[in-house]
Structures are given as structure tokens and as C-alpha cells.
C-alpha positions in Angstrom: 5.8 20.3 -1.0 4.1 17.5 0.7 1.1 18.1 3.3 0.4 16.1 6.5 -2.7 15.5 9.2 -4.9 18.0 9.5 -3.9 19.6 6.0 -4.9 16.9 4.3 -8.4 17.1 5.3 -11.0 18.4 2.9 -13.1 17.3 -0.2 -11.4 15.5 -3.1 -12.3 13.7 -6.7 -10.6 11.4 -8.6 -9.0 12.6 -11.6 -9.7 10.8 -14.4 -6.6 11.3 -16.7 -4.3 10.0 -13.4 -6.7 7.1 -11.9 -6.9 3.9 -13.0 -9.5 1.3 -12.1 -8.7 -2.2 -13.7 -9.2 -5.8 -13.1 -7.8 -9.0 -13.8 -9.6 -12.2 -14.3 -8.1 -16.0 -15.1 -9.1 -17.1 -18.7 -9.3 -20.6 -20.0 -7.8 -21.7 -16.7 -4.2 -21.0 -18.3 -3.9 -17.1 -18.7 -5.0 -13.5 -17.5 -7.2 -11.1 -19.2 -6.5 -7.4 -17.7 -9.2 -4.6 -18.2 -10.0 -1.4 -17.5 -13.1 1.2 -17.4 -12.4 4.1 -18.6 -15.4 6.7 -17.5 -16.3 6.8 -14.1 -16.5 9.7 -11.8 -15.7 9.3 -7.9 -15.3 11.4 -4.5 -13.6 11.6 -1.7 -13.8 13.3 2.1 -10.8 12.7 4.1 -10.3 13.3 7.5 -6.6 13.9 8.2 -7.2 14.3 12.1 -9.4 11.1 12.0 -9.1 8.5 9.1 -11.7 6.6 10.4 -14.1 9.7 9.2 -13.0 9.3 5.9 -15.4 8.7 3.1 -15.6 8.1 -0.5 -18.0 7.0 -3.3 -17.6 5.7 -7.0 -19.9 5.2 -9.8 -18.2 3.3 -12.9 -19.8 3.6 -16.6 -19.8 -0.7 -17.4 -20.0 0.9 -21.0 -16.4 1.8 -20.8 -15.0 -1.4 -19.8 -12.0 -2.1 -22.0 -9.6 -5.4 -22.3 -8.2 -4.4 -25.7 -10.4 -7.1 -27.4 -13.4 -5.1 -29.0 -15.4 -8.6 -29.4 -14.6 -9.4 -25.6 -15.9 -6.2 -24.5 -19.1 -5.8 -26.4 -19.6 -9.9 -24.7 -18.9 -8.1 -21.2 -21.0 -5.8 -21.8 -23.9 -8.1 -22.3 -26.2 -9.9 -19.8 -23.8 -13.0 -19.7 -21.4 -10.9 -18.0 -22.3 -7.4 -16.7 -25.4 -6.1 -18.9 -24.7 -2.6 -19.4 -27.9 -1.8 -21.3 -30.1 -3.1 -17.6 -27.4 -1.7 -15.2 -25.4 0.9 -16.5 -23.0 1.4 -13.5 -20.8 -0.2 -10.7 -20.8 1.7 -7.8 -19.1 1.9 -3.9 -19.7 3.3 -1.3 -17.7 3.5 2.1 -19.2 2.0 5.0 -15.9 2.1 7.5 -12.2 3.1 7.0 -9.8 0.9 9.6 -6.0 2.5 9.7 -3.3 -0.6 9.6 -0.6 2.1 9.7 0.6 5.4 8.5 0.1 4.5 5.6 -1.9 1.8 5.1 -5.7 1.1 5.5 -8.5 -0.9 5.0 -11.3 0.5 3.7 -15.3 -1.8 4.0 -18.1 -0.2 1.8 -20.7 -1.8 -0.8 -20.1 -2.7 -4.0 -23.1 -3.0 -5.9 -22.7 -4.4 -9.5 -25.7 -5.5 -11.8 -28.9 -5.5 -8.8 -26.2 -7.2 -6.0 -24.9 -5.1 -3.1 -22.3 -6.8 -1.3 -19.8 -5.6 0.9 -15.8 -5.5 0.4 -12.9 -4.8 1.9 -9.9 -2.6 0.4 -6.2 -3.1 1.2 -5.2 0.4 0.5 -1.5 2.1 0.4 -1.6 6.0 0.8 1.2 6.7 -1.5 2.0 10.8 -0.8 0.9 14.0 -1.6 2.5 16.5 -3.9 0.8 20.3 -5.2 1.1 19.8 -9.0 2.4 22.4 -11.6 -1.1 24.4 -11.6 -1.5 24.6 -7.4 -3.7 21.4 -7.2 -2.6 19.4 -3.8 -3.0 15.8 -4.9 -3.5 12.7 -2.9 -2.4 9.2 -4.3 -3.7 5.8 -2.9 -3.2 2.4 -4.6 -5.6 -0.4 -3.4 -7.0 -4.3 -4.9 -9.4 -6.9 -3.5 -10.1 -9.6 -5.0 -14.2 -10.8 -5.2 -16.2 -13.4 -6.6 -17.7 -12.5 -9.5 -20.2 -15.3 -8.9 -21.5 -13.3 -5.7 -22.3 -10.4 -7.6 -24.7 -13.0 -9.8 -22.0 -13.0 -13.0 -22.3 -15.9 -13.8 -21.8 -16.8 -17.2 -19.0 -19.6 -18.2 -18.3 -22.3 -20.7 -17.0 -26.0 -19.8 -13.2 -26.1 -21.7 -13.1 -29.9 -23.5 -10.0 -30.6 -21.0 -11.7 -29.8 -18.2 -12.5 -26.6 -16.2 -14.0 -23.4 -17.2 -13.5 -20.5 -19.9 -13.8 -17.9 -17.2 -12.4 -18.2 -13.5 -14.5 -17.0 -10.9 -11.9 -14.6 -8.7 -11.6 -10.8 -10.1 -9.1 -8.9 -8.7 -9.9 -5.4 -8.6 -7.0 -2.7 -8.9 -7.7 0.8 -7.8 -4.3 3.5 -8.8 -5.9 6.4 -7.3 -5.0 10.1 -7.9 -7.3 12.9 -6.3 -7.5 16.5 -6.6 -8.5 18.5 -3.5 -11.3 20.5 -4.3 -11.3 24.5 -2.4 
């Protein structure tokens, strides 16, 4: 069974066994690095009648970030790249929510990661609805942007012999989203 409009409307969070929030950053100017965190808690308020109304907010744990590489991730984790020990999460926070089309929107809020608030935009698809096996109506969305880490004063890079940089500057964000609706 799949809801529409008005029915949609309510108080949701992100379930954490079904979401996904990953990244993807160029590495020695050549290759990809993908990553993951893998604690982070989030809600959402949507407005079925009114998308526009729609809200949600994120906080990510930087302690959970995970590429696969145990040595990468503990570097991440440092000052050169994140420092988890100063600022412990990544959060967002909706600021606007602009409908495209029936299914597609973009979605503004701040991004704050280490002490840098900036805003974003989000391409996001609204991929369905469906009531799961135990009652639960759940909402899907799948959405990326792609920022400067630079902006958000990460900074750290190394000079490669042949020329350019260990680290490339664009992240792309990836956002699989599923979220419970909450009675």
C-alpha cells in the first residue's frame, strides 16, 4: 500500500539500519575513495499538502566515519581532516524546500562541519512509500551535492611528485534515505 498528499504528512526519523549517508572524494588525482558514517540520528517533518513546509535536521557522529581503511579513518578523524575529538558532529539543518516536480526537490539548509556553517543545496528524488511488514509507513528519498571541502576549512593536502594533490577538494555527499513515520 502506498500513501499520497495529505497522508504523508506527519513526523518522521531516519532509520539507521535502511539510511545510508556516504561520500566520495578524488584521491591522488587518479582514483575515488568512498566512505560512510555509520551513527548519526536525523528527523524529518513533512508536509504532504505543502512541501515547501517541510523540514528536517541531521546530526552525524565524525567518529563513525568509515572508508574501509582503519589507518585512513583514524587520519580523518584527526584535525588534518575533520577533528572529531574538537567537533564531534556534522550537522543540517533545512532552511527552504523548493518542489522541481512530483517527485523531485531541492532542499537549502546549513551544513555545519568542524566550527563552518555554510549553506547547501540538495537535489533530492522522493522514491515511494510502502507500510513495512510490522505497520511502519516508510518514506524513501535519495539525494547528493557535491561541496568544497576547503569551504568548510578542511584543508589538509599533500603535493604528489608528478604534480597535483593527494586529496581533491570536491566531496560528493550521498544521502539513501529511509524514514519511519512516527504516531
Amino acid at each position: 500500500m502506498t500513501v499520497t498528499g495529505p497522508e504523508l504528512t506527519g513526523d518522521y526519523v531516519l532509520d539507521l539500519a535502511h539510511t545510508r549517508i556516504g561520500f566520495v572524494a578524488r584521491h591522488a588525482m587518479v582514483t575515488k575513495v568512498r566512505g560512510a558514517f555509520h551513527q548519526f540520528e536525523g528527523t524529518v517533518r513533512l508536509d504532504g499538502s505543502d512541501p515547501t513546509r517541510s523540514t528536517a535536521q541531521v546530526v552525524i557522529k565524525v567518529e563513525s566515519i568509515d572508508t574501509g581503511v582503519e589507518q585512513r579513518d583514524q587520519h580523518l578523524r584527526t584535525n588534518d581532516f575533520l577533528d572529531a575529538p574538537n567537533f564531534p558532529d556534522i550537522t543540517f539543518r533545512t532552511t527552504a524546500v523548493e518542489p522541481r516536480s512530483e517527485t523531485e526537490y531541492q532542499v537549502t539548509g546549513d551544513l555545519t562541519i568542524k566550527d563552518t556553517t555554510r549553506p547547501v543545496t540538495i537535489a533530492f528524488e522522493y522514491t515511494g512509500n510502502a507500510v513495512d511488514p510490522y505497520g511502519n509507513l516508510r518514506v524513501g528519498l535519495e539525494g547528493s551535492v557535491t561541496i568544497s571541502r576547503k569551504e568548510f576549512g578542511v584543508t589538509w593536502n599533500a603535493a604528489l611528485e608528478g604534480g597535483g594533490v593527494l586529496v581533491g577538494d570536491k566531496v560528493v555527499l550521498e544521502l539513501d534515505i529511509s524514514a519511519i513515520k512516527q504516531s
